[in-house]
C-alpha positions as CSV (number, residue, x, y, z in Angstrom):
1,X,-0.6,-45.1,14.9
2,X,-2.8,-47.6,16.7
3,X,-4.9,-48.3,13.8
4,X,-1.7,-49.3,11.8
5,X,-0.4,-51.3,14.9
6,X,-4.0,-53.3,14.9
7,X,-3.5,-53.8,11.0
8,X,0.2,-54.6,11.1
9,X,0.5,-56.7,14.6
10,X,-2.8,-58.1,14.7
11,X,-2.2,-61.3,12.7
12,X,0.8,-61.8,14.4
13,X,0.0,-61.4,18.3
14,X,-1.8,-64.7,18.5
15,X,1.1,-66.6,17.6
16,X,3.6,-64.9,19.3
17,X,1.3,-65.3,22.3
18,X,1.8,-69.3,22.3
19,X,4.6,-69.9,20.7
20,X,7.2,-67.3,20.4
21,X,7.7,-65.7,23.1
22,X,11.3,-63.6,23.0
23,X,9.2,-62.7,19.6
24,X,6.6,-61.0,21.1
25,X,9.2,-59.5,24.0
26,X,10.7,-58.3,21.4
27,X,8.2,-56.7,19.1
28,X,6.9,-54.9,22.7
29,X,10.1,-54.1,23.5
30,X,11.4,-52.4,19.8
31,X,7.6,-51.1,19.8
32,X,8.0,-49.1,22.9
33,X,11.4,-47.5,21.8
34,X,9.1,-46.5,18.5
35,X,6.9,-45.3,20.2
36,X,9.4,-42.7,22.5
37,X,11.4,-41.7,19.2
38,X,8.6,-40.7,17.6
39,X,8.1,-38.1,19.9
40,X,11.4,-36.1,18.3
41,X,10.1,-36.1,14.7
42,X,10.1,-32.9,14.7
43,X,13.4,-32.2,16.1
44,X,15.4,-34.8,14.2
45,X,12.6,-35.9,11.8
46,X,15.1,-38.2,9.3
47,X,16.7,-39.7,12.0
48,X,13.4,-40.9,14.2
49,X,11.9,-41.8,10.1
50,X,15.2,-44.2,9.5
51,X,15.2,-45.6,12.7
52,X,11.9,-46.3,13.6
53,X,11.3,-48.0,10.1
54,X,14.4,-50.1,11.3
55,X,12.6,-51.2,14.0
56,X,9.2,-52.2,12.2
57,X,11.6,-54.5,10.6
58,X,11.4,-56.8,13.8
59,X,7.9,-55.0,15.4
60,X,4.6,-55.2,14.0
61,X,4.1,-52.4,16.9
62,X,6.9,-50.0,15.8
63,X,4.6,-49.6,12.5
64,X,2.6,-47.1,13.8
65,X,5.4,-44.8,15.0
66,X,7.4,-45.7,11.4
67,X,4.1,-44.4,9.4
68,X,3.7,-41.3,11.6
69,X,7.9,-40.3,11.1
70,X,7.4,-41.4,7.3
71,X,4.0,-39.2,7.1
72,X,6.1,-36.8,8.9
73,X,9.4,-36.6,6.5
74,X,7.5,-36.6,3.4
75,X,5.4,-33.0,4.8
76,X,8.8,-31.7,3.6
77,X,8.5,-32.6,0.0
78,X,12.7,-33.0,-0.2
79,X,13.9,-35.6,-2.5
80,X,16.7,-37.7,-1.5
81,X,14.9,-37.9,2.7
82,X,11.9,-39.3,1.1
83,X,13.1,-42.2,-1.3
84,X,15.8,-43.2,2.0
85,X,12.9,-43.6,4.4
86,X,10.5,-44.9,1.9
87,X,13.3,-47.9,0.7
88,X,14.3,-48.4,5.0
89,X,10.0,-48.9,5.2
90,X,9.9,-51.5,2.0
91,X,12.8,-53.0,3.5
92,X,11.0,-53.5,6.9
93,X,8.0,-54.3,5.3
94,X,9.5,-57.9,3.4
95,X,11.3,-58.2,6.6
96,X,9.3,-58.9,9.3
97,X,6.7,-61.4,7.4
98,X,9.6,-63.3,7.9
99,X,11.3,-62.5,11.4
100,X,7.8,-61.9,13.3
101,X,5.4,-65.1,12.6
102,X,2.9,-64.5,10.0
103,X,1.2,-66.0,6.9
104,X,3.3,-67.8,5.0
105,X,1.1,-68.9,2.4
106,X,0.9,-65.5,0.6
107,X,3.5,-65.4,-2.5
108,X,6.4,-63.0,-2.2
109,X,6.1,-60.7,-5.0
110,X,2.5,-60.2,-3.5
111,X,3.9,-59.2,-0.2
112,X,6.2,-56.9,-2.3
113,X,3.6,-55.4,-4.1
114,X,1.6,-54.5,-1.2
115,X,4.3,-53.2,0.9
116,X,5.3,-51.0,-1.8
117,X,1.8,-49.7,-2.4
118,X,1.4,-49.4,1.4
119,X,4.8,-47.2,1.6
120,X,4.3,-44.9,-1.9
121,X,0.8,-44.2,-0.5
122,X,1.9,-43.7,2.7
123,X,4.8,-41.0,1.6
124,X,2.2,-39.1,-1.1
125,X,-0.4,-38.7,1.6
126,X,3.0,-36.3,3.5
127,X,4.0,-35.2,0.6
128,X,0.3,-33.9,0.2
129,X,-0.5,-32.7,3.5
130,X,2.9,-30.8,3.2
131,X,1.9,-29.0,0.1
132,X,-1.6,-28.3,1.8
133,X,0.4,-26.5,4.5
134,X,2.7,-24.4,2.5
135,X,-0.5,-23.4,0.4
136,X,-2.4,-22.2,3.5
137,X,0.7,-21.1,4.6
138,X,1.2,-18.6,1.6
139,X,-3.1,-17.6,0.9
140,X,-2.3,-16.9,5.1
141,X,0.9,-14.7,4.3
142,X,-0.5,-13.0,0.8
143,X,-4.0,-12.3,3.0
144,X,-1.6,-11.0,5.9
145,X,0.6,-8.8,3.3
146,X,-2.7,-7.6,1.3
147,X,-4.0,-6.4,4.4
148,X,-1.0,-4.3,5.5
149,X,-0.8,-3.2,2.4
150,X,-4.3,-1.9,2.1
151,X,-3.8,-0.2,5.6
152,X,-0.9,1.6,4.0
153,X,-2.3,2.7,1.0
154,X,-5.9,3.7,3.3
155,X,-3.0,5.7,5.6
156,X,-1.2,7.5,2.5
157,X,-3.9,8.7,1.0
158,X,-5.6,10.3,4.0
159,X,-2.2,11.8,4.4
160,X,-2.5,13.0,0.4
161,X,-6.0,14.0,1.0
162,X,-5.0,16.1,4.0
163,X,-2.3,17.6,1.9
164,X,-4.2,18.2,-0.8
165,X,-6.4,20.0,1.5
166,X,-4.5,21.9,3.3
167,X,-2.6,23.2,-0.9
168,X,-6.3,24.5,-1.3
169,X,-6.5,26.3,1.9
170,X,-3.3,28.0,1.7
171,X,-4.2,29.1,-2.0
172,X,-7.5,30.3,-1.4
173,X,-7.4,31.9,1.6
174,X,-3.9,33.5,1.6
175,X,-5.3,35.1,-1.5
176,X,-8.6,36.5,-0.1
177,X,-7.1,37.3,3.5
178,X,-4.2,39.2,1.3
179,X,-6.8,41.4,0.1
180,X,-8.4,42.0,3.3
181,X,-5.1,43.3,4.8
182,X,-4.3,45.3,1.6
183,X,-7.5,47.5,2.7
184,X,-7.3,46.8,6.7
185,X,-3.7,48.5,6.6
186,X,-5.1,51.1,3.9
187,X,-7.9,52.3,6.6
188,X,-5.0,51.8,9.6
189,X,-2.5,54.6,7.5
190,X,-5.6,57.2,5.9
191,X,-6.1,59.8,8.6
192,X,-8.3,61.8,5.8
193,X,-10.9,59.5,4.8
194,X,-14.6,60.9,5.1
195,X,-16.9,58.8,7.5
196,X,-18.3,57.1,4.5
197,X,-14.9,56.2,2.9
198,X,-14.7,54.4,5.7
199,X,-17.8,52.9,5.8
200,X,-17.5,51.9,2.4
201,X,-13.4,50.9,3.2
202,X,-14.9,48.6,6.0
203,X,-18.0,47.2,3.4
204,X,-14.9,45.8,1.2
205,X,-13.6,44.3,4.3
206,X,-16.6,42.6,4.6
207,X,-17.4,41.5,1.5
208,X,-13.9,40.1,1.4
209,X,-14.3,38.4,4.3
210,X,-17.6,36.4,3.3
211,X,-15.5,35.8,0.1
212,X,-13.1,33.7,2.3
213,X,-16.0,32.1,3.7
214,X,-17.5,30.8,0.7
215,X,-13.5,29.9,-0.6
216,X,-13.4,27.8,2.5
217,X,-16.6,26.2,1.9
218,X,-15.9,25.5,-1.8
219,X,-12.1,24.4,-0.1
220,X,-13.7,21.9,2.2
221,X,-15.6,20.4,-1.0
222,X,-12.8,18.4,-1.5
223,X,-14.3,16.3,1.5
224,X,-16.3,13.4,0.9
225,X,-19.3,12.2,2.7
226,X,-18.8,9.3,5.0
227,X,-21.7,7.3,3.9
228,X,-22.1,8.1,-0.1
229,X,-18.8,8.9,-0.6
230,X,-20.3,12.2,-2.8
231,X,-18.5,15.2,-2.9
232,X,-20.2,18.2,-0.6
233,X,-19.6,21.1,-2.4
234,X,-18.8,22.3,-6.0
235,X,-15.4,22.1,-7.6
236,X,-12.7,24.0,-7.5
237,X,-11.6,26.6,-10.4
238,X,-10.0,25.9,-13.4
239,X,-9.3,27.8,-16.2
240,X,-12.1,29.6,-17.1
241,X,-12.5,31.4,-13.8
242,X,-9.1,33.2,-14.6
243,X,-10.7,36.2,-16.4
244,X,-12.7,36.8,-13.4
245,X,-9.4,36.3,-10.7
246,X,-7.7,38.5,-12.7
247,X,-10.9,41.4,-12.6
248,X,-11.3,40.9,-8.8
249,X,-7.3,41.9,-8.5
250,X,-8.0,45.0,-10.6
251,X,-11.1,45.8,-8.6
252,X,-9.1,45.7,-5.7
253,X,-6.5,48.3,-6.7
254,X,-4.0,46.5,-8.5
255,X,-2.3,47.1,-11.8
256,X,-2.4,43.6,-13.8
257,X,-1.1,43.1,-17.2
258,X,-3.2,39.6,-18.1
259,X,-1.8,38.1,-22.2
260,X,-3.4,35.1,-22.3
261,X,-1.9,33.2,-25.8
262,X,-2.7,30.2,-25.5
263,X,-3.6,28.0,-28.4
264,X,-6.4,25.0,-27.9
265,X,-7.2,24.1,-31.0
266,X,-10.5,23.3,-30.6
267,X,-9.5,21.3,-27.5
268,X,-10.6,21.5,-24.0
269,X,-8.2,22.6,-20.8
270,X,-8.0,19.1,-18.4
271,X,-9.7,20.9,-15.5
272,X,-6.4,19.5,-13.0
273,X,-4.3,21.3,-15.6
274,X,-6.2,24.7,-15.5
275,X,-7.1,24.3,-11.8
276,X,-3.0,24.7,-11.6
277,X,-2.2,27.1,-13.5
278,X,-4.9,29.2,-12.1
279,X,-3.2,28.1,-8.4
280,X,-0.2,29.6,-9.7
281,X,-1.7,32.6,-10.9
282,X,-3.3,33.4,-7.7
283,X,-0.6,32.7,-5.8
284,X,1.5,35.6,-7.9
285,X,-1.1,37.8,-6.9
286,X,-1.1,37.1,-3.5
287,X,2.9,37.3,-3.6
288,X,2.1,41.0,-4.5
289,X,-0.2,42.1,-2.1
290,X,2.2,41.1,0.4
291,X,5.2,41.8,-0.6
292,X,4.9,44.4,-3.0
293,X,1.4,46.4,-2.7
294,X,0.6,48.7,-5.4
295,X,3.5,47.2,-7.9
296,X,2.6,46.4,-11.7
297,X,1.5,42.7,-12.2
298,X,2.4,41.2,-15.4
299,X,0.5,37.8,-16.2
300,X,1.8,35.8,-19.5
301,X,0.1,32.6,-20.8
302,X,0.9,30.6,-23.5
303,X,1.1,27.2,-24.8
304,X,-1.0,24.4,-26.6
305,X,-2.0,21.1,-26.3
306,X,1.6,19.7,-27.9
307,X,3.5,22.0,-26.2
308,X,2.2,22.4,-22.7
309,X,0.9,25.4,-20.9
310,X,3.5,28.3,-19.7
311,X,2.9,30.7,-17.0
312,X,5.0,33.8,-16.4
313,X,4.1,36.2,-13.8
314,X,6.4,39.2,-13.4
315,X,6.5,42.0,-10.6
316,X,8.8,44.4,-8.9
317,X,10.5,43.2,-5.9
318,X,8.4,45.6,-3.0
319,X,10.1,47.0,0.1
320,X,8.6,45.8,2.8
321,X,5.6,43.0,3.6
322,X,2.3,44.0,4.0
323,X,0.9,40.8,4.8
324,X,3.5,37.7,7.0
325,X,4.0,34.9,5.2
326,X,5.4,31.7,6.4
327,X,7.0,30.9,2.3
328,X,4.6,27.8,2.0
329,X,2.9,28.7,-0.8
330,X,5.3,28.3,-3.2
331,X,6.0,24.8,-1.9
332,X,3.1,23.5,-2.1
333,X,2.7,24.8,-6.0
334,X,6.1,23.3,-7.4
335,X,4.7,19.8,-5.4
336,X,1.4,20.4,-6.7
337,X,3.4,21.3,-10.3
338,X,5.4,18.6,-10.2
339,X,2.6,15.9,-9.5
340,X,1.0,17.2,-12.8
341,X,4.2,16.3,-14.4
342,X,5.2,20.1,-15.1
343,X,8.2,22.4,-13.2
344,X,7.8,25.6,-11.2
345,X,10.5,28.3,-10.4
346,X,10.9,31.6,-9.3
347,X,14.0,33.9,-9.5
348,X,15.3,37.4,-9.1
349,X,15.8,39.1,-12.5
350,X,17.3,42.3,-11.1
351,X,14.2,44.1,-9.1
352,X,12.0,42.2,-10.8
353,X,10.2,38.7,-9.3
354,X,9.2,36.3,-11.6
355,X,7.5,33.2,-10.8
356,X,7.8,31.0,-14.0
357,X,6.5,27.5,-14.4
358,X,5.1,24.7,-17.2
359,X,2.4,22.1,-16.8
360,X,2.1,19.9,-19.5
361,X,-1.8,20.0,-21.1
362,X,-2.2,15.9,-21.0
363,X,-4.2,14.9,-17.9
């Protein structure tokens, strides 16, 4: 503002100085109430513009305060504001060459030309300043939003992780610690077993029981190191460790049926679609050795890469429960089903439980 009061008052100070007096009272004067108004742009910003370029009409010192509001009004890049305060500055601007003593020998259209220049350039520099604001305003806000959103998606999928994780423990250890009660409560009922049935009763505990071990350390594979972000253990199974489930459930006393007709035509199992259906599988065993120990197992796949993969597993409904069970298991299978795009359900067919569900073969 001072540098435009020096360009715009300067020539005229001398003369008003020693010859005009109630002129130069009344630029200080109009200059001084420029100066306060200005102070409001903010709160009444086309107001102080309109009325402080009134005032540079008859004060070469209101200039200052006129270019700050004008600077100020254009910021907001709104139309109709901007050509009213930029026609009340050109107005000023051929007005006070001739109120306020100044240089008369300049033409008019000159003075009109650099007025007008004066005042376009002077409303482009706030127009330009108020689209520098709105852009740092916006990279600020998208910067602002990106972060939050990476925070959210960092939080959702430790949550997914931890769910993921805590699907694989229920599957794999509800199925080995199901075994080691099936023989626990076997030894805990047989009042006639020889001291090396027993021993050998209590070896199959054990050997289940490192089994659960090494489930829990394949389990926690899922983990990632911290610092190389490479997985610690070896993958889960998919479904080509099904023949061998299916022969450690034999081995451990139960009757399984296993028809596996499924169809690949030359094509390989996704490992996320057998690692399911062999989560379902062992899940129907485990069902068993809880709820209905020593019951025939039925175990039906079928399917092909157009059609999908279908699972059917089919059992007696037991008596009693071996084994508690808190029901999560098949939860966590119909979410982990459904996020494969597939469906699982079980019903009660008369006595008989079957778990039934599809998982389409596309990854």
């Amino acid at each position: 503002m001072l540098v435009v009061v020096a360009i715009a008052w300067g020539p005229m100070v001398a003369r008003q100085a020693h010859d005009h007096h109630r002129l130069l009272a009344l630029d200080v004067a109009c200059g001084a109430v420029a100066f306060a108004l200005v102070v409001r742009r903010r709160r009444w910003p086309l107001g102080v513009a309109v009325a402080t370029g009134a005032l540079s009409a008859v004060s070469g010192i209101a200039a200052g305060p006129a270019v700050l509001a004008a600077v100020s009004i254009a910021t907001r890049r709104q139309l109709w504001p901007i050509v009213l305060v930029g026609l009340v500055n050109l107005a000023a601007g051929l007005t006070v060459v001739r109120v306020q003593p100044a240089d008369e020998t300049q033409p008019v259209w000159l003075n009109v030309v650099v007025t007008a220049i004066f005042t376009a350039g002077v409303l482009g520099w706030g127009m330009y300043l108020g689209s520098r604001r709105e852009l740092i305003w916006t990279l600020r806000n998208r910067a602002e939003r990106a972060e939050a959103e990476q925070a959210l998606r960092v939080t959702q999928a430790r949550s997914n992780e931890r769910a993921r994780i805590a699907r694989e423990m229920h599957d794999v250890l509800a199925h080995r610690i199901s075994q080691i009660s099936l023989h626990a409560g076997a030894l805990a009922f047989r009042e006639d077993l020889a001291a090396h049935e027993m021993r050998a009763s209590a070896a199959v505990i054990q050997e289940k029981a490192h089994e659960a071990l090494t489930d829990l350390r394949g389990v926690l594979g899922v983990l990632r190191d911290a610092e190389t972000g490479e997985v610690l253990d070896a993958p889960q199974p998919t479904y080509a460790d099904l023949p061998q489930l299916v022969a450690e459930a034999r081995g451990s006393g139960l009757e399984v049926h296993f028809s596996d007709q499924v169809e690949d035509h030359g094509q390989h199992m996704p490992e996320v679609v057998g690692r399911t259906v062999y989560r379902i599988v062992q899940e129907g065993i485990t069902n068993v050795r809880k709820h209905a120990p020593g019951a025939h197992l039925t175990i039906r796949l079928s399917g092909s890469p157009d059609d999908g993969i279908g699972v059917v597993v089919r059992n007696p409904r037991g008596f009693g429960s071996a084994t508690p069970g808190a029901g999560l298991g098949l939860v966590g299978l119909t979410e982990r089903a459904e996020l494969r795009g597939g469906r699982l359900e079980h019903r009660h067919e008369g006595s008989t439980f079957v778990l039934q569900g599809w998982i389409p073969w596309a990854t």
